[in-house]
C-alpha positions as CSV (number, residue, x, y, z in Angstrom):
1,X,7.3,-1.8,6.7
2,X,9.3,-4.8,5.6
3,X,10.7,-7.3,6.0
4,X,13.5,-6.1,4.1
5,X,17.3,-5.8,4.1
6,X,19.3,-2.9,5.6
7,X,23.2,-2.4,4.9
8,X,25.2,0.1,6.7
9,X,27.8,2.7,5.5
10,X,30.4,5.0,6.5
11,X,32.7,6.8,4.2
12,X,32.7,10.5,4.3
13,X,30.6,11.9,2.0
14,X,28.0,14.4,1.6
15,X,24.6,13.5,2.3
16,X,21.7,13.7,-0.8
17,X,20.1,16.7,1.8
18,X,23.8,18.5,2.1
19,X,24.7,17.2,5.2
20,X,28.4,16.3,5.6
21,X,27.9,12.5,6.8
22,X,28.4,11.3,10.2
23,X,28.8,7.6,10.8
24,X,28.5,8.1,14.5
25,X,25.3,9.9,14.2
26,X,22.1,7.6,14.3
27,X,20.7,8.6,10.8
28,X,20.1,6.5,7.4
29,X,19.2,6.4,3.6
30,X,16.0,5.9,2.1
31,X,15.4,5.6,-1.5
32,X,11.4,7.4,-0.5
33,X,10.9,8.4,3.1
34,X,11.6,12.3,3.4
35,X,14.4,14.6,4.8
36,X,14.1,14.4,8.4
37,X,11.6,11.4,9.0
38,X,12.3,9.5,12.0
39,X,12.0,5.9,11.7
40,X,12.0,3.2,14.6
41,X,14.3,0.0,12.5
42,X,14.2,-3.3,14.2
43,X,16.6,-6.0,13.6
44,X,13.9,-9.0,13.0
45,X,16.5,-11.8,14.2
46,X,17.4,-10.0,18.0
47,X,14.5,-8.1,18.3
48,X,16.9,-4.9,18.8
49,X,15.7,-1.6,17.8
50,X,17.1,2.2,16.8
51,X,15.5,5.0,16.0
52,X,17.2,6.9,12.8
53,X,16.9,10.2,11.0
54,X,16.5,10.1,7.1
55,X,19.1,12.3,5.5
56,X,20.2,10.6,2.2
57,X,19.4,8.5,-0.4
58,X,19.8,4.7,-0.7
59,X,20.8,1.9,-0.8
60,X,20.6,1.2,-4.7
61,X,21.1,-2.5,-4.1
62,X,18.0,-5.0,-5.0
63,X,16.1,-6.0,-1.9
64,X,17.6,-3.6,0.3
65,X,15.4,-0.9,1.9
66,X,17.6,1.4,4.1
67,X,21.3,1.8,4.7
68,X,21.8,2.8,7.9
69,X,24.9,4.4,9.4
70,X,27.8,2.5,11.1
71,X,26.4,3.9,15.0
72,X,23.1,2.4,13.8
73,X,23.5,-0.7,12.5
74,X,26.0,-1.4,15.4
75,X,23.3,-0.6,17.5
76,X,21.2,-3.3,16.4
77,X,23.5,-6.0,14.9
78,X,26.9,-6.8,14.7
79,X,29.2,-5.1,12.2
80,X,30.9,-8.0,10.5
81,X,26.9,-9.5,9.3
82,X,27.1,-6.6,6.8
83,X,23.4,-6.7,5.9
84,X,20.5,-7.7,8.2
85,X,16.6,-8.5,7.9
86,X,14.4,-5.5,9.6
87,X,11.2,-4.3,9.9
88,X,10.7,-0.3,10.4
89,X,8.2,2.0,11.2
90,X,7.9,5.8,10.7
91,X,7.9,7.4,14.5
């Protein structure tokens, strides 16, 4: 799916599916994909790509698909761009 933009987060907080949140863990929020779907995201300007678990819900910003978690997004992008263009793909 996408293009689209993806933010990352990671204050503690309980996830929307009771999970205490873990910004090292490679997961993310989706406003629709279910609990537990793994999804391949790819950073559209590098190429780069992660594979995250779905356990909240988000982002609630215009234009923005997922919100992945601060292990994620590093994994693809650098922290200080804040929000980056992807593509993903249910795995």
């Amino acid at each position: 799916m996408g293009p689209c933009g993806a933010s990352y987060y990671d204050e503690p907080q309980l996830t929307a599916n009771g999970e205490t949140f873990n910004p090292n863990a490679l997961t993310a929020a989706s406003k629709t994909l279910p609990f537990n779907t793994r999804v391949k995201v790819t950073n559209v300007a590098n190429g780069k790509s992660v594979t995250v678990r779905i356990n909240d819900r988000g982002p609630y910003v215009s234009g923005r698909c997922l919100d992945l978690s601060r292990a994620a997004f590093a994994s693809i992008a650098s922290l200080s761009q804040g929000v980056i263009t992807v593509t993903y793909q249910i795995v």
